[in-house]
N, C-alpha and C positions, 0 to 999 in steps of 0.2 A: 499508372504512376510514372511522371518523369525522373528526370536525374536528380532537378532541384529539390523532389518533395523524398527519393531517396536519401539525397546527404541528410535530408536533415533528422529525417526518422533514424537513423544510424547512427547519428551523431551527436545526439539529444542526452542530456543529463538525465536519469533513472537514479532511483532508490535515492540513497544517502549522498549520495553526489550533489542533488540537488541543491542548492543552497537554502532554498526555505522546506525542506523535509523536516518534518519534526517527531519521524519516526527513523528507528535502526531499520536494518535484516533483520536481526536478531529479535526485535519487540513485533513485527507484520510476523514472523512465524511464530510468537507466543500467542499472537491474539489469532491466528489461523488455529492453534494446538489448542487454547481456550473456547473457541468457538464450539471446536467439535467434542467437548468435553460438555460441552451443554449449558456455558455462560451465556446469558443472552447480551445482544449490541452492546446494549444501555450500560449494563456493567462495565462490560470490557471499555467502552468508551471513556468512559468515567475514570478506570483507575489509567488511561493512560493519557487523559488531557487530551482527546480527540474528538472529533464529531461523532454519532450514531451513522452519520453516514459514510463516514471515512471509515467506519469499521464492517461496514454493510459493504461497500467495496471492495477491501482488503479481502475478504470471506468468498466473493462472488468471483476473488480475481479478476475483478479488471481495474484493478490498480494493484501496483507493485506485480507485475505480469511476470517478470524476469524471475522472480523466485516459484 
């Protein structure tokens, strides 16, 4: 890895920061605490206006990695 792909990894908007995020912290860790409660994607996706796949992420962590 050089300097230039360092700065940018370091310096890169995460989470809520984001400008097109359209989840909190607070909503990735209810749908992490739902998961493991035994809601499948499909639901969880549903009650929070997100894809199946964005919540199959969330769950797998690798997105939203910093929490």
């Amino acid at each position: 890895m050089n300097i230039n792909e360092l700065w940018f990894f370091s310096n890169r908007l995460r989470g809520e920061a984001h400008p097109r995020s359209k989840l909190t912290s607070e909503q990735v860790l209810q749908i992490r605490d739902l998961y493991k409660q035994g809601f499948s994607t499909n639901v969880i996706a549903r009650n929070f206006k997100v894809s199946k796949w964005n919540v199959e992420e969330i769950v797998k962590k690798k997105t939203w990695t910093h929490l």
